[in-house]
Each structure stands twice: as structure tokens, then as C-alpha cells.
N, C-alpha and C positions, 0 to 999 in steps of 0.2 A: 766200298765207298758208302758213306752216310747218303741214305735218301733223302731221309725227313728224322723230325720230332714225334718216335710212335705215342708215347705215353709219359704222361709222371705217376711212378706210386708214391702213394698214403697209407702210410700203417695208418690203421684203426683198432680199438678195442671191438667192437661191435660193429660186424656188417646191418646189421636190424637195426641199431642206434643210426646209423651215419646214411645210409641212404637216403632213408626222406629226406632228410636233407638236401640231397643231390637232386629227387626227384622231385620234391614240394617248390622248395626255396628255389633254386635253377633252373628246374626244368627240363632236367636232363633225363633219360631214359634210360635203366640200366640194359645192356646189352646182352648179359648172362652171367652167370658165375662160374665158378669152378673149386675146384679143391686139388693143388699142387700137395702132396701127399709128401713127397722127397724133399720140401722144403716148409714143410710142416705148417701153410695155409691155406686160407680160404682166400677168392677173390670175387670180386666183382667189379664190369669193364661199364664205363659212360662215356660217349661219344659227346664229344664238345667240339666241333666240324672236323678239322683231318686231325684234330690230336685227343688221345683219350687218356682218362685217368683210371687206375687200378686201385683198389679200395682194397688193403693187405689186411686180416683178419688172422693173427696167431692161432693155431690148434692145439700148441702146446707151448709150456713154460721156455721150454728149448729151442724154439723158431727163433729164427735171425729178427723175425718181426717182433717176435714179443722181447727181445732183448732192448733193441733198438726204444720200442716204447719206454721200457722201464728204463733206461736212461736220459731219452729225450722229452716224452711224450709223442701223444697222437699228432702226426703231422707227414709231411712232405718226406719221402725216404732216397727216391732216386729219381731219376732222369734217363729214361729210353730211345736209345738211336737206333732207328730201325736200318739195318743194311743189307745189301744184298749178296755181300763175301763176308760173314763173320771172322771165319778163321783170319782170311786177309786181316780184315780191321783189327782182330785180335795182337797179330805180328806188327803192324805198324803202332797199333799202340805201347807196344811192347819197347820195340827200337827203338823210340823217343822216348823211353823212361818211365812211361803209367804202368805202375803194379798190376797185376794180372790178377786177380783173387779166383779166378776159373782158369787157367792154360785151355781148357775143353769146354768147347758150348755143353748145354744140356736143357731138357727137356723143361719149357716153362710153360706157362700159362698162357691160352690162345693159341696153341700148338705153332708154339715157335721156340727157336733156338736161340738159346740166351747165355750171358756170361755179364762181369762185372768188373771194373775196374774197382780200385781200393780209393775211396776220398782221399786218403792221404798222400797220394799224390795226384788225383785230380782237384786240385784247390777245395775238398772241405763237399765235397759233390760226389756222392755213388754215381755211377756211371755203368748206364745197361745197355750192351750190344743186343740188336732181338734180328732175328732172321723167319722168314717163313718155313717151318720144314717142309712144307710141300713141295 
């Protein structure tokens, strides 16, 4: 079952460009960073009260993220439903027709377990399952 709204990611070009922002302008605090390595970026987590945003930072020309840039620009990339049975949520998305771009969670950023629907069939909207691995 969907809990809540865990996060939106934002590909960005520059983690170093795009924070003060976040911090200056907002007001926001960054929470920490990280470097997902298997999906070849960098992150950084700001708390905006129970929903937070991920600042996606390509490490290579071949990251999902830095494809996405060079075709869209810096911007809004997904939408994260945090739940408490991923595989479940996985399967019922499945049975009602949303593409699976993961069949298998895997290991993401913030030590949770994650996976994606395809936009194209969720209306135009990446779509991230995120579970706690703990």
C-alpha cells in the first residue's frame, strides 16, 4: 500500500550550482548526499516537512540522468511513493497495465528499495516505488 509522497527527483547538472539555491533562496537544509554508483549518480536529500526532494547529479555521459537532461533539461524527473510492500505494489501495478521498467526493486539512495514505472504508461510521469530496506 502507498503511504505517502516520499520525494520528487530533479536531475541537475551541478550538485554545487543547484543547492544554494535550495539553501539560500528556500531555506532548506541539505540532509546529506550520496553517490548511487549502479545508476551512475550523485545525490542530495532537502527536507520540505514530510516530502523531500533528491537533487540527481549524472557521473557519467550514460546515467539515466544525464540522458534525461540532454533531452529535457534540468528539471523535475520523478515522483516517489514511498510503501510498505513494494513487490506487492510492484504486482498490482503490473495487473492494471503500468510498464514495469524494474520487475526487481533494487538498491537506491537513502537505503531504500526502489523500482519504476515507465511514463508511458503512467500519463507522461516516472513513477518511483521506494520501500525502507531496513
Amino acid at each position: 500500500m502507498i503511504t505517502k509522497i516520499d520525494h520528487l527527483g530533479v536531475a541537475v547538472k551541478s550538485l554545487e550550482t543547484v543547492i544554494p539555491y535550495y539553501e539560500d533562496v528556500l531555506g532548506l537544509e541539505c540532509e546529506g548526499r550520496e553517490e548511487v554508483e549502479s545508476q551512475k549518480v550523485r545525490t542530495a536529500f532537502f527536507a520540505a516537512g514530510d516530502v523531500h526532494i533528491e537533487l540527481l547529479e549524472p557521473t557519467s555521459d550514460e546515467s539515466p540522468i544525464a540522458k534525461f537532461i540532454e533531452k529535457n533539461g534540468e528539471g523535475i524527473h520523478h515522483i516517489a511513493f514511498a510503501t510498505d510492500d513494494i513487490e506487492g505494489q510492484l504486482g498490482q501495478a503490473k495487473e492494471n497495465g503500468a510498464r514495469l521498467i524494474h520487475e526487481v526493486p533494487f538498491a537506491g539512495a537513502g537505503d531504500k528499495l526502489v523500482a519504476f514505472l515507465h511514463p508511458k504508461s503512467t500519463f507522461g510521469v516516472l513513477t518511483e516505488f521506494c520501500q525502507d530496506a531496513k
